[in-house]
mmCIF file as Biopython writes it, N, C-alpha, C and O atoms, coordinates in Angstrom:
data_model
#
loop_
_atom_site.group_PDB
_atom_site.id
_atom_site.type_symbol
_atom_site.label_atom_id
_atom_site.label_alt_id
_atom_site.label_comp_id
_atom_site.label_asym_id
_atom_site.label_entity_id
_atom_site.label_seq_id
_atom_site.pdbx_PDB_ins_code
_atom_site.Cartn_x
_atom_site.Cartn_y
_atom_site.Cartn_z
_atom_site.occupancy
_atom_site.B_iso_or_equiv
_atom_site.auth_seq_id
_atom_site.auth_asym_id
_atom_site.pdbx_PDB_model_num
ATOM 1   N N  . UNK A ? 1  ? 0.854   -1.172 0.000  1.0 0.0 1  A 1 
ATOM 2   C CA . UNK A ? 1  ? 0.000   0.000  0.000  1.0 0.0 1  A 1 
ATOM 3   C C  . UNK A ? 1  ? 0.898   1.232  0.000  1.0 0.0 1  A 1 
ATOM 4   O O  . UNK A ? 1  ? 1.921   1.437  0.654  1.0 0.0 1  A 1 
ATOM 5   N N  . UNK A ? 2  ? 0.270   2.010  -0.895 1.0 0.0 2  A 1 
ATOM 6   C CA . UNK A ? 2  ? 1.437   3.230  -0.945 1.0 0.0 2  A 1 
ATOM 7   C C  . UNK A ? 2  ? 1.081   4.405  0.018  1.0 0.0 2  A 1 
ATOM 8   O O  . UNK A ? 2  ? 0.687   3.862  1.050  1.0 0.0 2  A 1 
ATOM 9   N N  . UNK A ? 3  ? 1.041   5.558  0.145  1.0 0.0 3  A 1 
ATOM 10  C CA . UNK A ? 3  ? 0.817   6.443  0.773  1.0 0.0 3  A 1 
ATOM 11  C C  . UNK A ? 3  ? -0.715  7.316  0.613  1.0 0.0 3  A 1 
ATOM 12  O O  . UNK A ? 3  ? -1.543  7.803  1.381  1.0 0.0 3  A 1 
ATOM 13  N N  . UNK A ? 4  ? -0.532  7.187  -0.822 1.0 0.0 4  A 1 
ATOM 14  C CA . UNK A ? 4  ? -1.930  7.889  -1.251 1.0 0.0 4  A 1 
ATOM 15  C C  . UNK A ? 4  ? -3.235  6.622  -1.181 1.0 0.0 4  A 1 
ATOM 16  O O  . UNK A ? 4  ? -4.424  6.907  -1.030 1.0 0.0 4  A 1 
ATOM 17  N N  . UNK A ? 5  ? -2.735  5.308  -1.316 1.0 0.0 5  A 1 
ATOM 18  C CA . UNK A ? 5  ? -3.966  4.807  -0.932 1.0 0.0 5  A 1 
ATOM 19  C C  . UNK A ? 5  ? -4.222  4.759  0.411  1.0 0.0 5  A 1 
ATOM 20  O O  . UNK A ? 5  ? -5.361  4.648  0.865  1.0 0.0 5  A 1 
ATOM 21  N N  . UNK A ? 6  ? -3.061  4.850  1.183  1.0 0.0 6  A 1 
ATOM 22  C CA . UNK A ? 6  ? -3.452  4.988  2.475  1.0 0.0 6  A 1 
ATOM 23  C C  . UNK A ? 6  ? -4.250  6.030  3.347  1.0 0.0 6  A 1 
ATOM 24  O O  . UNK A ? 6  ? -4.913  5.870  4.372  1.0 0.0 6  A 1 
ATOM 25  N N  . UNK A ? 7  ? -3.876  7.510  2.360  1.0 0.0 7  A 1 
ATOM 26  C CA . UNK A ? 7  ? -4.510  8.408  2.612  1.0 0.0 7  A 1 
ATOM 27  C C  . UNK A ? 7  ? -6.066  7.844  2.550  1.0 0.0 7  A 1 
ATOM 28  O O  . UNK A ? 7  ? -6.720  7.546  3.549  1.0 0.0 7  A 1 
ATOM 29  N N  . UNK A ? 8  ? -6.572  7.747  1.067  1.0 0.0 8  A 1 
ATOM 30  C CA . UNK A ? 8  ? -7.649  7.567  0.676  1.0 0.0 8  A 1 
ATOM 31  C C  . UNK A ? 8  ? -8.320  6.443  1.418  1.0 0.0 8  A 1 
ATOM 32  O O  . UNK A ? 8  ? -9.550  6.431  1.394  1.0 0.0 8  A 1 
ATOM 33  N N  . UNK A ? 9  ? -7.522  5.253  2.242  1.0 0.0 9  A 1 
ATOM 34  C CA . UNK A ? 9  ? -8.243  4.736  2.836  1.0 0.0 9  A 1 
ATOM 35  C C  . UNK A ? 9  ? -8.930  4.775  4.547  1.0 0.0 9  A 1 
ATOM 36  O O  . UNK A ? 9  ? -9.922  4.319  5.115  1.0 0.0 9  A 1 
ATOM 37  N N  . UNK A ? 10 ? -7.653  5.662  4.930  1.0 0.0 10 A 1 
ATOM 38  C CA . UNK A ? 10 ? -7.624  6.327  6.291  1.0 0.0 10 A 1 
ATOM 39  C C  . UNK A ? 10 ? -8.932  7.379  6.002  1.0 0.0 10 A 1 
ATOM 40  O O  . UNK A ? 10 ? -9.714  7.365  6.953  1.0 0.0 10 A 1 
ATOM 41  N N  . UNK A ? 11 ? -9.265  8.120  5.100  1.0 0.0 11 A 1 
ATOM 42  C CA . UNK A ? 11 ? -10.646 8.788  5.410  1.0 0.0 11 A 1 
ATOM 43  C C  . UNK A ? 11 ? -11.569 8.094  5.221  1.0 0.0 11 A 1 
ATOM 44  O O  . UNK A ? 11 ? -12.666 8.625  5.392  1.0 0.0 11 A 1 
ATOM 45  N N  . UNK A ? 12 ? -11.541 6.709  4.819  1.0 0.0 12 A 1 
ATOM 46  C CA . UNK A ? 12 ? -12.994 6.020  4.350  1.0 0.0 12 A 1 
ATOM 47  C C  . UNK A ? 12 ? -13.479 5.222  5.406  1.0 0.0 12 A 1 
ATOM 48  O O  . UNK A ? 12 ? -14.598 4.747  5.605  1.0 0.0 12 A 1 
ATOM 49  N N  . UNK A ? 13 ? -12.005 5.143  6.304  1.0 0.0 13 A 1 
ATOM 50  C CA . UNK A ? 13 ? -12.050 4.538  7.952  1.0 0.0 13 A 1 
ATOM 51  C C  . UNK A ? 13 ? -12.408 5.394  8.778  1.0 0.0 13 A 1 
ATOM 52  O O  . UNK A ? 13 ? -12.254 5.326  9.997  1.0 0.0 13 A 1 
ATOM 53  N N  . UNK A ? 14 ? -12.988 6.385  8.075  1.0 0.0 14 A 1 
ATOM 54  C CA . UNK A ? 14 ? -13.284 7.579  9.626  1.0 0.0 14 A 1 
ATOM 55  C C  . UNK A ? 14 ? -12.490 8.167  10.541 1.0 0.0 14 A 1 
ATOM 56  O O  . UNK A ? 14 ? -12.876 8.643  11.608 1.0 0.0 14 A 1 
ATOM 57  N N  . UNK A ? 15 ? -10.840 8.126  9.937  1.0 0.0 15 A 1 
ATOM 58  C CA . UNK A ? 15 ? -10.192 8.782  10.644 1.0 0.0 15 A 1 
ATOM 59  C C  . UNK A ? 15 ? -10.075 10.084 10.545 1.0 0.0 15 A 1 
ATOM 60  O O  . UNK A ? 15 ? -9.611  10.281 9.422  1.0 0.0 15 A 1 
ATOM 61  N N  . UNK A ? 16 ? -10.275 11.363 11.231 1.0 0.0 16 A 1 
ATOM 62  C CA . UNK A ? 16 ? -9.618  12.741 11.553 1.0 0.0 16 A 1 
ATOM 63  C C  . UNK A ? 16 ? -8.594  13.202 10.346 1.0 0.0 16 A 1 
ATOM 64  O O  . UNK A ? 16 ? -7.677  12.381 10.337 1.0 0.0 16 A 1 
ATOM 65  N N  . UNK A ? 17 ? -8.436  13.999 9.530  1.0 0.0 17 A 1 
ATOM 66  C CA . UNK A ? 17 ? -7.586  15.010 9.113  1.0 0.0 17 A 1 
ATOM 67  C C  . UNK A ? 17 ? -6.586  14.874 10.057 1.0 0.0 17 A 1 
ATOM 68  O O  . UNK A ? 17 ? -5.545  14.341 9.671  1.0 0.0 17 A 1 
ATOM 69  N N  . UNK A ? 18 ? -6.691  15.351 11.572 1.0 0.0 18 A 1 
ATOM 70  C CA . UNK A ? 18 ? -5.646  15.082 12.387 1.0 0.0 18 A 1 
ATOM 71  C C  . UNK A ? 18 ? -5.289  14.252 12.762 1.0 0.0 18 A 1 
ATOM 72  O O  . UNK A ? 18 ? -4.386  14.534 13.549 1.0 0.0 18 A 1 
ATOM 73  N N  . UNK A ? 19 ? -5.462  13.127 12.684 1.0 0.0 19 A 1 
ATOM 74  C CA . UNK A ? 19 ? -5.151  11.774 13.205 1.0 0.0 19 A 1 
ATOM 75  C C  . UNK A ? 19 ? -4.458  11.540 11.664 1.0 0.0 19 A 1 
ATOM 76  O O  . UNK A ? 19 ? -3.363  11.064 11.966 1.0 0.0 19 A 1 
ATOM 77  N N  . UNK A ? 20 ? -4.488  11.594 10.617 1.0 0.0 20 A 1 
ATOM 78  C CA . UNK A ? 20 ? -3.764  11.567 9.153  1.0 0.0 20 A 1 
ATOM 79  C C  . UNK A ? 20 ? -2.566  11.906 9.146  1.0 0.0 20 A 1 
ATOM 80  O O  . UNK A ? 20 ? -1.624  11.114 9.137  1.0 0.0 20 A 1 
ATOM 81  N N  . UNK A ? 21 ? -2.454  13.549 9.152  1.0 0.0 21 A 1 
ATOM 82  C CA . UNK A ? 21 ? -1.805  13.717 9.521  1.0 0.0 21 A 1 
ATOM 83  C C  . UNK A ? 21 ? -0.222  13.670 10.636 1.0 0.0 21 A 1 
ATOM 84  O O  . UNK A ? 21 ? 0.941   14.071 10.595 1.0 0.0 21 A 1 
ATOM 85  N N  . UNK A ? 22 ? -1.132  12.910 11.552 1.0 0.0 22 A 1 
ATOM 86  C CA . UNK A ? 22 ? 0.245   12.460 13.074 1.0 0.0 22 A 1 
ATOM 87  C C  . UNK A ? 22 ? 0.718   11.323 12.446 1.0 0.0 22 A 1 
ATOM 88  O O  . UNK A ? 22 ? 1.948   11.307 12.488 1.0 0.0 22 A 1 
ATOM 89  N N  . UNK A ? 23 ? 0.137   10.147 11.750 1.0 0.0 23 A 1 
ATOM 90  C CA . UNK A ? 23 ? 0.411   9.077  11.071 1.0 0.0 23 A 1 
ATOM 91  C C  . UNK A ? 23 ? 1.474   9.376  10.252 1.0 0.0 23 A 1 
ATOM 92  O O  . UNK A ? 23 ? 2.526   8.740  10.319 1.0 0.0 23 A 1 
ATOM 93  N N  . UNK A ? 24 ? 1.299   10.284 9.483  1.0 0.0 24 A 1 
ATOM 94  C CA . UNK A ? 24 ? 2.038   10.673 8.238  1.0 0.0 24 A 1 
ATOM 95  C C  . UNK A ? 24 ? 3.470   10.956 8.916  1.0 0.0 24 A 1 
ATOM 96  O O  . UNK A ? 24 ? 4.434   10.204 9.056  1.0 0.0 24 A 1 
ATOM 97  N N  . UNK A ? 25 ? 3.289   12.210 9.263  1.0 0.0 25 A 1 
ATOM 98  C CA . UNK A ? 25 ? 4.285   12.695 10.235 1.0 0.0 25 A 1 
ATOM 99  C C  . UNK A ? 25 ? 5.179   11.501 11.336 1.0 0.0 25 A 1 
ATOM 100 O O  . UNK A ? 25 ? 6.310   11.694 11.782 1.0 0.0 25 A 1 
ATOM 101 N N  . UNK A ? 26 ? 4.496   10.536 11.539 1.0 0.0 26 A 1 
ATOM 102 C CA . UNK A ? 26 ? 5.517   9.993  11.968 1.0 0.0 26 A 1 
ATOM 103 C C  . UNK A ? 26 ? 5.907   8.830  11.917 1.0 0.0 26 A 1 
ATOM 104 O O  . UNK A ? 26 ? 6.514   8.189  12.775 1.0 0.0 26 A 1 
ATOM 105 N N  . UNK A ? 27 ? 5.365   8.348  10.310 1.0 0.0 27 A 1 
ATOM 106 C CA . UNK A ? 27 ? 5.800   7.401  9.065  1.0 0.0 27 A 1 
ATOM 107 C C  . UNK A ? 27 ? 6.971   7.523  8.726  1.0 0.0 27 A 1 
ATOM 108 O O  . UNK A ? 27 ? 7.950   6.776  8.740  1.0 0.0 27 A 1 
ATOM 109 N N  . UNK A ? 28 ? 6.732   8.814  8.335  1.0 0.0 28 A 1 
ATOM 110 C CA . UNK A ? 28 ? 7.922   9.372  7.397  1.0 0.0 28 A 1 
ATOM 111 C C  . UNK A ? 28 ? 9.219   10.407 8.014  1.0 0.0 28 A 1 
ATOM 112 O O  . UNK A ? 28 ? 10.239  10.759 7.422  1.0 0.0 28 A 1 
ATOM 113 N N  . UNK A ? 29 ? 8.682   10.799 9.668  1.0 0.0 29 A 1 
ATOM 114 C CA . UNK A ? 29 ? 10.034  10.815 10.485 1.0 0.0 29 A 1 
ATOM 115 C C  . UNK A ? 29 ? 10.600  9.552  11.415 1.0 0.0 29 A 1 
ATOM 116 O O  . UNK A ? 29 ? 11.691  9.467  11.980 1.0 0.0 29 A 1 
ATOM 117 N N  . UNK A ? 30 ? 10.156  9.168  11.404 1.0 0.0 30 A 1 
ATOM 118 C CA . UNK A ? 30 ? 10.644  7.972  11.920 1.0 0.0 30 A 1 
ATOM 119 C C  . UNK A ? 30 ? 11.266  6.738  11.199 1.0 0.0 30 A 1 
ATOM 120 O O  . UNK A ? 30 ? 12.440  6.414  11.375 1.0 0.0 30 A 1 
ATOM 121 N N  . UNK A ? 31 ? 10.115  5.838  10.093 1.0 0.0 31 A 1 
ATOM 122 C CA . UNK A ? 31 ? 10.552  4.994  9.639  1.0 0.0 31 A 1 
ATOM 123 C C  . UNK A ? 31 ? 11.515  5.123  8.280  1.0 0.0 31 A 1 
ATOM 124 O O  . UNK A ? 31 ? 12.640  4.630  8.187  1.0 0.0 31 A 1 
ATOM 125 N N  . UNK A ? 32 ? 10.944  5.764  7.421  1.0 0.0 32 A 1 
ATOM 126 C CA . UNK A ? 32 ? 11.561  6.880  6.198  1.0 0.0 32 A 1 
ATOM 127 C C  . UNK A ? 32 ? 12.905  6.837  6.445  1.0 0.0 32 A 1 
ATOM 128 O O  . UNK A ? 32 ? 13.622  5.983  5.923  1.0 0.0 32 A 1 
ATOM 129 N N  . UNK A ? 33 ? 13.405  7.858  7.354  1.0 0.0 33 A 1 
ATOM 130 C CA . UNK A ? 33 ? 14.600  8.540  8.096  1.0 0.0 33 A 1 
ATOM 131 C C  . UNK A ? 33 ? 15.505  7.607  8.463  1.0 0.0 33 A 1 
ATOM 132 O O  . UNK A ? 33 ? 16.707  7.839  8.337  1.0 0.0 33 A 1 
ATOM 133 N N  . UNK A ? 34 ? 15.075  6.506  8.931  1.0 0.0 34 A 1 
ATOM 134 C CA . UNK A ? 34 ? 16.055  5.320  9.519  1.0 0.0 34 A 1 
ATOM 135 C C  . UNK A ? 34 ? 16.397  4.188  8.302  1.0 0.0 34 A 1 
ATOM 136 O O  . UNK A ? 34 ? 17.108  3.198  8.470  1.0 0.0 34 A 1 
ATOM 137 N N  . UNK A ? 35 ? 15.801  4.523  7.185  1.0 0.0 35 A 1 
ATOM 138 C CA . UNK A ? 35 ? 16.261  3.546  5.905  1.0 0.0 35 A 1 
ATOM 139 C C  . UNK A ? 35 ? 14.678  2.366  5.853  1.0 0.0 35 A 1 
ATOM 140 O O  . UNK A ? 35 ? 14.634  1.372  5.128  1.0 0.0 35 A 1 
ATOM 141 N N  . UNK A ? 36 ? 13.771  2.712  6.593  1.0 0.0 36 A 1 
ATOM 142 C CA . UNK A ? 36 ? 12.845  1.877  6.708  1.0 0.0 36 A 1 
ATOM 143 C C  . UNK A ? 36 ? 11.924  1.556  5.810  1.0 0.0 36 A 1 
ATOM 144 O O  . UNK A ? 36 ? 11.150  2.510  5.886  1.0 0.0 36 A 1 
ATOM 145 N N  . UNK A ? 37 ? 11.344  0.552  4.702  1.0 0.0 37 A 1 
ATOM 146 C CA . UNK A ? 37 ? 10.365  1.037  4.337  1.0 0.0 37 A 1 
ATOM 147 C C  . UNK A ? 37 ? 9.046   0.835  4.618  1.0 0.0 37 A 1 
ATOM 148 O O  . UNK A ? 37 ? 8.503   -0.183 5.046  1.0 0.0 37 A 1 
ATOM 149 N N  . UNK A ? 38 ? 8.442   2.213  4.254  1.0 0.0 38 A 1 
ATOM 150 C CA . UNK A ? 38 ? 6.985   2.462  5.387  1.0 0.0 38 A 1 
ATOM 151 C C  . UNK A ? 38 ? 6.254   1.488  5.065  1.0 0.0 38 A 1 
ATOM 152 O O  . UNK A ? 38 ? 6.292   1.088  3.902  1.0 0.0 38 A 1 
ATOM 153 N N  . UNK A ? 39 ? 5.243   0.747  6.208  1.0 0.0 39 A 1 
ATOM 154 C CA . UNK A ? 39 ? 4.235   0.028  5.843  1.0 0.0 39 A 1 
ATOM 155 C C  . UNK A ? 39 ? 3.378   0.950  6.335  1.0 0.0 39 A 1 
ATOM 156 O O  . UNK A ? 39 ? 3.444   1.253  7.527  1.0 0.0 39 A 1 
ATOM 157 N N  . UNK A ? 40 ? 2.211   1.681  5.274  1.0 0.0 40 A 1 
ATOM 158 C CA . UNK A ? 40 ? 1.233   1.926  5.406  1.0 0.0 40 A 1 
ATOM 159 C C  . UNK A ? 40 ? -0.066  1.603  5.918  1.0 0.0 40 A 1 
ATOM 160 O O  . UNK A ? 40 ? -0.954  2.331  6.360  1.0 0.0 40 A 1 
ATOM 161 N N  . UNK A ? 41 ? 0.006   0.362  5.768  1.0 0.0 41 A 1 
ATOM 162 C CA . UNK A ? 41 ? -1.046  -0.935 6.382  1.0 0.0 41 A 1 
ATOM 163 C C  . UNK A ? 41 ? -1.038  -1.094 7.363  1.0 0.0 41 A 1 
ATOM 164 O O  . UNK A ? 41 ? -1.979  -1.576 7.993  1.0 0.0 41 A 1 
ATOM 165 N N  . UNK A ? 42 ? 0.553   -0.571 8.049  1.0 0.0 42 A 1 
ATOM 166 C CA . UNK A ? 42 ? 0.035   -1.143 9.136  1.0 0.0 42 A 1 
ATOM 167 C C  . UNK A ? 42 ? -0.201  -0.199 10.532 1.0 0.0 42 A 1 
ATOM 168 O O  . UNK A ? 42 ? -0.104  -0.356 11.749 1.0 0.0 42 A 1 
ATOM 169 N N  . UNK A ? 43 ? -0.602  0.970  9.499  1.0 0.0 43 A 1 
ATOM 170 C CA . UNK A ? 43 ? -1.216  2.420  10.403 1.0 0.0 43 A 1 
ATOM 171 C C  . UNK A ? 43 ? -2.334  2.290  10.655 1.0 0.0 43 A 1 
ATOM 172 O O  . UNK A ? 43 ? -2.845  3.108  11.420 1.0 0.0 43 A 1 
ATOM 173 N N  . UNK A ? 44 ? -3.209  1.100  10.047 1.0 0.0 44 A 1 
ATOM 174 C CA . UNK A ? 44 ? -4.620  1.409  9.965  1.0 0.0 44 A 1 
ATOM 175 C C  . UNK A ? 44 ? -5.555  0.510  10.807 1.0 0.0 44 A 1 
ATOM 176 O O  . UNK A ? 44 ? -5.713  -0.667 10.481 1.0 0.0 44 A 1 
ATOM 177 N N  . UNK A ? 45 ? -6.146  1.012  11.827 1.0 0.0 45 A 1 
ATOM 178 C CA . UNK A ? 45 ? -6.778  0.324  12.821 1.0 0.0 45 A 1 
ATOM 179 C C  . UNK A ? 45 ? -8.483  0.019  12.305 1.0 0.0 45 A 1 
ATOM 180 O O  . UNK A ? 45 ? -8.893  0.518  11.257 1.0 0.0 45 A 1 
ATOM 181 N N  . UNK A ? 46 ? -9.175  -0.655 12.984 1.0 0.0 46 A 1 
ATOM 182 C CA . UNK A ? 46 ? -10.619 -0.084 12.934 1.0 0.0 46 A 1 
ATOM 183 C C  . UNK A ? 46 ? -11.061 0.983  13.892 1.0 0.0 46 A 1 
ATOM 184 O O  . UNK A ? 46 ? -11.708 0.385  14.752 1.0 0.0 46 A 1 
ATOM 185 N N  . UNK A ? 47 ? -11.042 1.885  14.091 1.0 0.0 47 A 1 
ATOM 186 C CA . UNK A ? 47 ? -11.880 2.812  15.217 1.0 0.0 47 A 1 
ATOM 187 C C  . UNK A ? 47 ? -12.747 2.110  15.801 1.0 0.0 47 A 1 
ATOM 188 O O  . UNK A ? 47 ? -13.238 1.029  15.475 1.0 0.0 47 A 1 
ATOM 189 N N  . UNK A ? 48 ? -12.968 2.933  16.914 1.0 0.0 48 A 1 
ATOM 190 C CA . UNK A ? 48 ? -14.167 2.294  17.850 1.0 0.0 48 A 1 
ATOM 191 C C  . UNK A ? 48 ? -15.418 3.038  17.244 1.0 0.0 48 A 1 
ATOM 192 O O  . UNK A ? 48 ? -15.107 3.973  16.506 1.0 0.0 48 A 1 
ATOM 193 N N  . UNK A ? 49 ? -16.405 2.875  17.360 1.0 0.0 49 A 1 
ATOM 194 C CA . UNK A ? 49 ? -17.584 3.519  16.812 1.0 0.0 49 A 1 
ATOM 195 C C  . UNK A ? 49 ? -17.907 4.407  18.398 1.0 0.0 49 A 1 
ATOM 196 O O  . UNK A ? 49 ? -17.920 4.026  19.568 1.0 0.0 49 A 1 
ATOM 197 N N  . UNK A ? 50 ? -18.101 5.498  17.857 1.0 0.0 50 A 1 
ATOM 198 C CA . UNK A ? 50 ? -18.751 6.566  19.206 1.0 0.0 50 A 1 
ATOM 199 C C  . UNK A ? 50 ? -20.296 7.085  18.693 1.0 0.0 50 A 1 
ATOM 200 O O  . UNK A ? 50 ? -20.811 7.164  17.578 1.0 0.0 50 A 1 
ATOM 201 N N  . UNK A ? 51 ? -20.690 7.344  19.829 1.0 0.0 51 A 1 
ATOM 202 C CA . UNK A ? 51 ? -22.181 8.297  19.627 1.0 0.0 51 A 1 
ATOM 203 C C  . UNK A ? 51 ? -22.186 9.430  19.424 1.0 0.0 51 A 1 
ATOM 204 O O  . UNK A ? 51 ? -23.253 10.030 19.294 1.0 0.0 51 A 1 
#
């Protein structure tokens, strides 16, 4: 999974703009940076459902 499907799938999961964002941010400072390559997949949780 690349980045942009991850994007596209992280909003279809109901995640936050901001919660995207912190993911991103620390994909790509963290794993990126250290020679890592990112798994996108495996940012992606199910949410809990709220009221």
């Amino acid at each position: 999974m690349g980045k942009e499907e991850f994007l596209e799938k992280a909003k279809e999961m109901g995640y936050t703009q901001e919660q995207i964002d912190l993911i991103v941010e620390d994909v790509e400072e963290n794993k990126i940076k250290l020679g890592l390559p990112p798994a996108w997949e495996m940012e992606l949780i199910e949410l809990p459902i709220s009221d």
